[in-house]
Structures are given as C-alpha cells and as structure tokens.
C-alpha positions in Angstrom: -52.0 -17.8 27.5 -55.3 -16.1 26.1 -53.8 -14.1 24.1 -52.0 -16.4 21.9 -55.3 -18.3 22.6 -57.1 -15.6 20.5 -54.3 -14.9 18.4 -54.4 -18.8 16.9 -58.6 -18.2 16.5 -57.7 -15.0 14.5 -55.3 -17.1 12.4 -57.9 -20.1 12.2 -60.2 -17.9 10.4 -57.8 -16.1 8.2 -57.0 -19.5 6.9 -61.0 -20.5 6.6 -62.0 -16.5 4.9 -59.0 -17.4 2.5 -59.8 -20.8 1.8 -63.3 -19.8 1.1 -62.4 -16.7 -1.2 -60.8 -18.8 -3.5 -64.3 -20.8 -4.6 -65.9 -18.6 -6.8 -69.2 -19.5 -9.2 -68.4 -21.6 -12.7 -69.2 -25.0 -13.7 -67.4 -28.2 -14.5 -68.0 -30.6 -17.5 -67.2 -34.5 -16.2 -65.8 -36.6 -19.0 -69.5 -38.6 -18.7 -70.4 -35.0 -20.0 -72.5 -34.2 -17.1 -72.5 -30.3 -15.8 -71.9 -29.3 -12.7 -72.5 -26.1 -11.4 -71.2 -24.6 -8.2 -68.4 -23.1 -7.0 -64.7 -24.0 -7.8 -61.5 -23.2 -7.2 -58.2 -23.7 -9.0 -54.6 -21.2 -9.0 -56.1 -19.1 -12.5 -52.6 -18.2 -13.3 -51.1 -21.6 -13.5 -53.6 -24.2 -13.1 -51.1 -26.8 -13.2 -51.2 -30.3 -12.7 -53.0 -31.1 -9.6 -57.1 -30.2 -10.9 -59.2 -28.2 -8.8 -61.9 -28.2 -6.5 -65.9 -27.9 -6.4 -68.4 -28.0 -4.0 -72.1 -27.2 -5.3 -73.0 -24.9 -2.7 -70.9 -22.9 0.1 -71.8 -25.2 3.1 -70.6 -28.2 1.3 -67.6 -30.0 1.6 -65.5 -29.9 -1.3 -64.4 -32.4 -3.9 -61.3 -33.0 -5.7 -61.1 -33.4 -9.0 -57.6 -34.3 -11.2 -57.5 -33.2 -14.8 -58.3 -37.0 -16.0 -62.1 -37.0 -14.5 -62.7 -33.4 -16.5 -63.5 -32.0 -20.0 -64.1 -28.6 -19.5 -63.9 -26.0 -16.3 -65.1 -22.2 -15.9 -64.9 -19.5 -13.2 -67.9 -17.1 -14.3 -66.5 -14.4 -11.7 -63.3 -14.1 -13.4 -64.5 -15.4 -17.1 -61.6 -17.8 -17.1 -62.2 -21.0 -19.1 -60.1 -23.7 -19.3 -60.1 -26.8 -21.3 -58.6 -29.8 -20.2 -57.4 -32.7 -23.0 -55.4 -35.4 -23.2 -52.2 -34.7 -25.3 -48.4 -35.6 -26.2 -46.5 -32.9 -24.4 -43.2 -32.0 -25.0 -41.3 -31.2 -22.0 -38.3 -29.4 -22.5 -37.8 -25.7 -21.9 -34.8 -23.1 -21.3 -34.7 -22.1 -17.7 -33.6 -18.2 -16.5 -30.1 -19.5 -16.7 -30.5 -20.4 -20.0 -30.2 -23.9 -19.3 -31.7 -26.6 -21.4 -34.3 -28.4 -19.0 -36.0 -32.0 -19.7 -34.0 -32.0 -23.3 -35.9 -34.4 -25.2 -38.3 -35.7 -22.3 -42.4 -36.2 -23.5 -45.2 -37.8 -21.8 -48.5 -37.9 -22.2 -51.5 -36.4 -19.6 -54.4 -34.5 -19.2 -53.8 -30.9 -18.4 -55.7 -27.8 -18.4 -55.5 -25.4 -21.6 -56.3 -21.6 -20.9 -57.8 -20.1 -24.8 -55.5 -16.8 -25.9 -57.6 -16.8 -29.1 -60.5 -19.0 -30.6 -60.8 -18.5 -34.7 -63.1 -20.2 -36.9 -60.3 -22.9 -37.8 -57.6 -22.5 -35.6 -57.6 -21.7 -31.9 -54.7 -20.6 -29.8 -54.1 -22.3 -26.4 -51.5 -21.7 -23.3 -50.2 -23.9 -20.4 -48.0 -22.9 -18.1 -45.5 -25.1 -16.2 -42.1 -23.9 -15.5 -42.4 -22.1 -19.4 -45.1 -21.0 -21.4 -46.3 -24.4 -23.9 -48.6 -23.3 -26.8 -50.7 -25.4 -28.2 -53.3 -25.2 -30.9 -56.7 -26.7 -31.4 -58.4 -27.5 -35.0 -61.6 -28.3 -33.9 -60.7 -31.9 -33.5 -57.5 -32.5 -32.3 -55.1 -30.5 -30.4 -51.3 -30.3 -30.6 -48.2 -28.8 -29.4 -46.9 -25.9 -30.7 -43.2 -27.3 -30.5 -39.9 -25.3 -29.8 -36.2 -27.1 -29.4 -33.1 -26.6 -28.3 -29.7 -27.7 -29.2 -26.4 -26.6 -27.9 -23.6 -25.1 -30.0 -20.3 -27.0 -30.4 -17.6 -25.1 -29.1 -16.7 -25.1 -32.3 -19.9 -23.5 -33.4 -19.9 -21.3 -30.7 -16.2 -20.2 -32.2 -17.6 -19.1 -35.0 -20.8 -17.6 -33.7 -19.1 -15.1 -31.8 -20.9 -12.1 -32.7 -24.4 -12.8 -31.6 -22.9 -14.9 -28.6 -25.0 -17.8 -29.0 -24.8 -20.7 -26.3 -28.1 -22.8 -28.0 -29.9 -23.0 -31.2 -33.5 -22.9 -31.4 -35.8 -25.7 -33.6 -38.9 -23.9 -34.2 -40.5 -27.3 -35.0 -43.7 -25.7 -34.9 -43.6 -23.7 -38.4 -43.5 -27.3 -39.5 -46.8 -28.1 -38.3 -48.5 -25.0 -39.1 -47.5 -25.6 -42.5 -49.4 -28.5 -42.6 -52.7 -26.3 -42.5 -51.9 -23.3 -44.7 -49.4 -23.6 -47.9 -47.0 -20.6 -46.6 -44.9 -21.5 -50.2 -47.8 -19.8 -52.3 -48.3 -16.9 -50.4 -44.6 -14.9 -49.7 -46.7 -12.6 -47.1 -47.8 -14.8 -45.4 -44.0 -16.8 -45.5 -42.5 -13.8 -44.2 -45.1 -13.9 -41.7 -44.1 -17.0 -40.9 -40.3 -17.1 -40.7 -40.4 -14.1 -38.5 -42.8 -15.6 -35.8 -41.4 -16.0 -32.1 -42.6 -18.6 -29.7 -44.3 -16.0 -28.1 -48.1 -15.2 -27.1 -48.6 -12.2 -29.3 -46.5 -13.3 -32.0 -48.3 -16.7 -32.3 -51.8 -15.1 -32.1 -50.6 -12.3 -35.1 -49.9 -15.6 -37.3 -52.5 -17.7 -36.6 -55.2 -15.0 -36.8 -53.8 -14.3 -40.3 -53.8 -18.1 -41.1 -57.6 -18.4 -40.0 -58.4 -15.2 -42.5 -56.9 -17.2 -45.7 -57.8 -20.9 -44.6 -61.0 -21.7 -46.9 
C-alpha cells in the first residue's frame, strides 16, 4: 500500500513539473490593448482553437484566455509570436485519404496566426487545424489564402487517366493576390505566379518577389 502510495506522489509531481514547464516568459496584448507580461503557455505547434494561458508570476494561479479576449501573444523563450484576428475562414481541406473535408463550409472566428514572413507590404501567415491555412496580412486587413477542391466526373476522370486524378484543385488565391500586383504586365513574375503551390516555401518565394516590385 506505500508503495503505490509513493508511486501516485511521484506521478502527482510529474504532472505539476510538466504543467509548470509549459509556462514560459512572453506577454499578451488584451483587445482593451493593455500588456500583460508574465508567463504563458499555449501548444506552439498548433495553437488551435482553445487560447492559452497566463499567470503573471510562477506562484499564481492561472488564467484562461480564448482567442476573442486577445490581439497579440508572445513566448520570448522560444521567440514565437502569434497574432490573433478575427477573419472569414474557409474550412475545407483534403485529408491523408485524399478525401475532400468540410467542402464548402466557412465561418468566422478569432484564431491565432503564427508569421512565416513579414515584408514591407505583404506578410505571410500560417494556421494549423487539420491542414495548413495561409493567410496574408496587408497591414490592414488580413485574408485567406484560399485553395478548393472539386471532384472529377467519372467521366473526367475517363479521360484524365494518365495523371490519375481523383479532384481538381481551385487555387482561388492567385485571384486575390492579383488584386495587389498586376501579374499581366510582368510575364516573370506570371510564371511566378502560375507555378506557385499552396505551400509554405512556395508562397513565401512569391510573395517576397511581390513585396520587391509593389511601389
């Protein structure tokens, strides 16, 4: 009976070492625009949904805060910013089955945005739920990067035999980036363009050209 006594104490305090480890020094901007520094705590790679925590000092309790109540949050110990804004979010994504998930779905929330690159006119941003979700930020207003699917026909998929197609993909998003830089003048920057995956590196390779020739 002690020792599983002991053993439940050693187990108590794993769970209170861990719990404390994941606090770490930042700050968090309140939508009032107050600052709070402290420590906090949130999963750095996928924030998610849920918010974080803080608590100003290690002997506090902790507070919960959802993505609504917050502007900005950062973990100095692992330099991870994120910044958290209300937006129209497309939800659909292919799963590892190749599925089509949440076709058409969209809703609008506050969720954290980790920064994959910051240029003088555009800025790239990630979230990460389920899939990858680009966004990017214009120094006002911030919108999805947008990427559809479609299934083939059979029909289609009849004739598409070659590459073995079972979707088609909308990169919606060319559309919007087009609204900032006039890819029809510029055939390098067009090639650029058509060429461009929804993809991390691929994004940041365009839109760190586009913030060279905006004016």
């Amino acid at each position: 009976m002690r020792t599983i006594f002991l053993f439940s104490l050693f187990l108590s305090a794993l769970a209170v070492n861990a719990q404390k480890s994941n606090f770490q020094h930042g700050y968090i901007i309140i939508k009032g625009g107050d600052t709070l520094a402290g420590l906090v705590a949130w999963n750095k790679s996928r924030p998610g949904l849920g918010g974080l925590l803080y608590k100003k000092t290690e002997s506090e309790n902790e507070q919960k805060f959802f993505w609504d109540d917050l502007k900005e949050a950062y973990n100095s110990e692992s330099d991870q910013m994120l910044k958290i804004c209300t937006v129209k979010r497309h939800l659909e994504y292919i799963d590892h089955d190749y599925i089509i998930q949440l076709k058409d779905s969209v809703i609008v929330q506050a969720i954290p945005l980790t920064p994959l690159m910051e240029g003088g006119k555009l800025s790239l941003y990630l979230f990460f739920d389920n899939s990858p979700f680009y966004f990017v930020y214009d120094g006002m207003n911030m919108f999805q990067l947008v990427q559809k699917y479609r299934y083939l026909t059979r029909t289609e998929r009849m004739f598409d035999y070659e590459r073995g197609r079972r979707f088609e993909i909308r990169d919606e998003f060319k559309g919007l980036l087009a609204a900032y830089y006039d890819f029809s003048e510029d055939k390098r920057m067009q090639y650029i363009l058509d060429n461009t995956l929804y993809e991390e590196r691929s994004l940041k390779y365009l839109i760190s050209k586009m913030n060279k020739k905006m004016p």
